[in-house]
Phi, psi and omega in degrees: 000138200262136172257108179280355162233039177266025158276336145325099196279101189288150201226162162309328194273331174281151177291172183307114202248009173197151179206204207191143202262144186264085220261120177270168192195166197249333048082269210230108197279169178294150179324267218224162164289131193278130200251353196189137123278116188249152182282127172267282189257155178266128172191213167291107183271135150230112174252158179222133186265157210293342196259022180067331191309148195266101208192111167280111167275112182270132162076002162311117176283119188299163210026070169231175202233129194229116191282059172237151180252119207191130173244026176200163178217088165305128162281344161288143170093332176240127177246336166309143170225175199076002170328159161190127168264152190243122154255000000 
């Protein structure tokens, strides 16, 4: 099947060309950095984001898609599920 942009320097802006199911853990950082995260079930997010800082997102609505680059989905603190990081 012809990729008509695999020609295409993949950028933040661009879409997700992979993407991984999220186990949150207090712990143990995630397979790769994230460019985006989507909500499956809705609740309470808590991440710690690629600059380290540390940020619970309260009322994240399920099946939303979240523009974050975050390298950990702390389980303290996150009641969403169905998490999946976008890369």
């Amino acid at each position: 099947m012809p990729d008509r942009f695999s020609s295409n320097i993949p950028s933040l802006t661009s879409p997700a060309t992979h993407a991984f199911a999220v186990t949150p853990n207090d712990t143990v950082d995630l397979s790769e950095v994230t460019r985006a995260v989507y909500i499956g079930t809705g609740g309470a997010l808590a991440v710690r984001m690629l600059s380290g800082q540390a940020v619970t997102l309260s009322g994240v609505t399920g099946g939303s898609t979240l523009p974050l680059r975050i390298d950990r989905v702390l389980a303290a603190g996150t009641t969403a599920t169905g998490i999946v990081g976008l890369v």
